[in-house]
C-alpha positions in Angstrom: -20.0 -32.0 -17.6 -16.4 -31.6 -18.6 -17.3 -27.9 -20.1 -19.0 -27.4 -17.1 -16.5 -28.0 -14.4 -13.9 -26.4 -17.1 -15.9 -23.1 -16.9 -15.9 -23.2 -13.0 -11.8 -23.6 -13.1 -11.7 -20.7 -15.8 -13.9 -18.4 -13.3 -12.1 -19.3 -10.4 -8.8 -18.5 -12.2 -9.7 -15.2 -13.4 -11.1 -14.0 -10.7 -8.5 -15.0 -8.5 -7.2 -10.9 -7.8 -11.0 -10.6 -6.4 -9.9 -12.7 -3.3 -6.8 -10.4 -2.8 -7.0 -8.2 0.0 -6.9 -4.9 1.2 -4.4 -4.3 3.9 -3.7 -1.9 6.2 0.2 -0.5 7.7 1.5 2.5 9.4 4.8 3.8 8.8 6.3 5.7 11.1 8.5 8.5 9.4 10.7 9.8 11.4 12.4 12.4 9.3 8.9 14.3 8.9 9.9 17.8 10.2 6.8 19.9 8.7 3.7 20.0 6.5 5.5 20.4 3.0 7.1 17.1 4.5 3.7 15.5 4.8 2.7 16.2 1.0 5.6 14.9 -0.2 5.3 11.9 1.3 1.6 11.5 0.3 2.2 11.9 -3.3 5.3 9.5 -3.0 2.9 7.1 -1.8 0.1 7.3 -4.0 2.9 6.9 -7.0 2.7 3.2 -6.1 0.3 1.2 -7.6 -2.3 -0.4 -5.6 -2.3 2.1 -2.7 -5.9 3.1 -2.2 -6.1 5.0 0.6 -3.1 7.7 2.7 -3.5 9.3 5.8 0.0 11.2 6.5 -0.1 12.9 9.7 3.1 15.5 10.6 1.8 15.5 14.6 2.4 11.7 15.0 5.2 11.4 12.1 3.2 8.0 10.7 1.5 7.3 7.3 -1.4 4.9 7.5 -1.5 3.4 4.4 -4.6 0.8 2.8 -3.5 -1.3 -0.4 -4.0 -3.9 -2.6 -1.9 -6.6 -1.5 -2.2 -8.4 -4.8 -0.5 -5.3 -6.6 2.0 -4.2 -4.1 3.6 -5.2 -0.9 5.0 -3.3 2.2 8.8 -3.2 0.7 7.4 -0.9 -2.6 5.8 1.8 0.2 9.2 2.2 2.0 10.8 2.3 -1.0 8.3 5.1 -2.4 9.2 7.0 1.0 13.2 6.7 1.1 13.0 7.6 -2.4 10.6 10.6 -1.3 13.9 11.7 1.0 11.8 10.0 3.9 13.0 6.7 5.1 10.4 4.9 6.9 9.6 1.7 9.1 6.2 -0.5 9.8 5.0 0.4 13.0 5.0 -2.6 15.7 1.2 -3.0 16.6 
């Protein structure tokens, strides 16, 4: 029983980054003034680990962006972007 129940603790344990999630934020980037703009900002983003997927849009000066909150949080993607040249902010929903 005992290597039983220590089996279940050693699953649980390493499979703990299976229960983290995927989250979703917008940024809105305000200093976005064209479509070379845009790319650079994408490929700033997906620099960061954990980001899974970008949608930069120049119309609406936002990135949506989906990640792995386990690997990365919301202060690495607006670091990736003022480092990009493009200071950003999260979006109020």
């Amino acid at each position: 029983m005992k290597t039983l129940t220590t089996a279940v603790v050693l699953y649980l344990v390493l499979s703990a980054p299976a229960w983290a999630a995927n989250t979703t934020v917008t940024l809105t980037v305000p200093g976005m003034h064209c479509a070379a703009c845009q790319i650079t900002i994408k490929k700033a983003l997906n620099k960061v680990e954990g980001v899974g997927k970008i949608d930069v849009s120049f119309e609406k000066k936002e990135a949506v962006v989906t990640f792995d909150d386990a690997k990365t949080k919301v202060e690495a993607l607006l670091e990736a972007t003022k480092n990009a040249g493009y200071p950003s902010t999260v979006k109020p929903r």
